[in-house]
N, C-alpha and C positions, 0 to 999 in steps of 0.2 A: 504494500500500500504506500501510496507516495507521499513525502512529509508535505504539508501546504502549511507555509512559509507568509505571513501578512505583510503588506506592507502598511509602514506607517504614514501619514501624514504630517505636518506641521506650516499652518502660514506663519512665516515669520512678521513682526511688525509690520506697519505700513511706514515707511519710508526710515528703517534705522539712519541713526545721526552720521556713522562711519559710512554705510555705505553712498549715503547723499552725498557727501562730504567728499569723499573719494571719487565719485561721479563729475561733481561740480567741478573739481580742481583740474583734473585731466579733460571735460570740454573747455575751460577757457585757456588752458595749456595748447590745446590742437587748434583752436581759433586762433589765438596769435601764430599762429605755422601758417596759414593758409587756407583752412580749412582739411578735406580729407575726412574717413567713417570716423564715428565716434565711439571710443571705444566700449566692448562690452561691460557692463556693470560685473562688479564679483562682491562674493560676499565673505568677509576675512573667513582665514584657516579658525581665527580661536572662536568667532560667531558660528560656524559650523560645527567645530568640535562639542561647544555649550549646546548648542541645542537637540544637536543627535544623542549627546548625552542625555538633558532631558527627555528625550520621547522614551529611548531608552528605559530610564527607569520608572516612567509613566507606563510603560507597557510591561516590564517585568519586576518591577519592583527592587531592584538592586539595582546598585549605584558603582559603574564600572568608569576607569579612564576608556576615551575616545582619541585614539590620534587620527589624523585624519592628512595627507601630504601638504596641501597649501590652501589655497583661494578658491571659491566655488565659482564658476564665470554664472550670470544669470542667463541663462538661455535656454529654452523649453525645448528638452529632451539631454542636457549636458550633465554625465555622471561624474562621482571619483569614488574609490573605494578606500573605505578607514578601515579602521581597525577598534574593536571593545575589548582590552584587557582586564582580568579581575588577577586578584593578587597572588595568586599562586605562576599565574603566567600563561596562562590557556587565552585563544583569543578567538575572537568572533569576528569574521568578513562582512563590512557595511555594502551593500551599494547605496551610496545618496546620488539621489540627484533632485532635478529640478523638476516639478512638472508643469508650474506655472509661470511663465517667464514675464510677470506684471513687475518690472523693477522695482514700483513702489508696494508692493506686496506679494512678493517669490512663496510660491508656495514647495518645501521641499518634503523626498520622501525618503523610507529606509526602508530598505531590504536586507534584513540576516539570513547571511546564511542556512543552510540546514542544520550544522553543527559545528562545534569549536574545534579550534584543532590543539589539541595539549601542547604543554612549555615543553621544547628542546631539552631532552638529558643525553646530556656526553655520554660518549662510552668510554669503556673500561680500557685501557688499551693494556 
């Protein structure tokens, strides 16, 4: 029988202050160039890590680190994969991504994997 796996939801804020912020700065940065696209909105590495963590323990009730590699770009259908360590060292595969690409209100999702995969033990040599 095959595991079914949920995913999560979360809209983030309507217009966080970092991400405006960092929005605003790089369109008047590309105006004075000439113009040119403007660049995609992202939402920080540590605002992604927080809140995957929270869905996280909203959905399972324990409270694990989330690393996660960088910036999430806003753009409907753009994933990254983290990672949920708990303390012994076992870790859980995220896909997040985006499903709502409304700048001022991204709505992001998580996908866990089926299972953890245990902490790395040396061998004996």
């Amino acid at each position: 029988m095959a595991t079914v796996v949920p995913v999560i939801e979360l809209r983030l804020p309507a217009r966080p202050a970092l991400l405006t912020a960092t929005v605003a700065a790089l369109g008047l940065a590309l105006a004075g160039c000439g113009g040119g696209a403007q660049p995609a909105a992202t939402i920080p590495q540590k605002t992604v890590q927080s809140k995957v963590r929270q869905l996280m323990k909203a959905k399972t009730g324990k409270d694990y680190s989330v690393t996660c590699p960088g910036d999430l770009t806003v753009r409907a259908g753009e994933t990254m994969r983290c990672y949920q360590s708990d303390r012994k060292g076992n870790t859980l595969g995220l896909t997040v991504g985006i499903k709502n690409a409304d700048a001022a209100d991204p709505t992001l999702t998580v996908k866990a994997d089926p299972r953890t995969t245990p902490k790395a033990t040396p061998k004996a040599t």
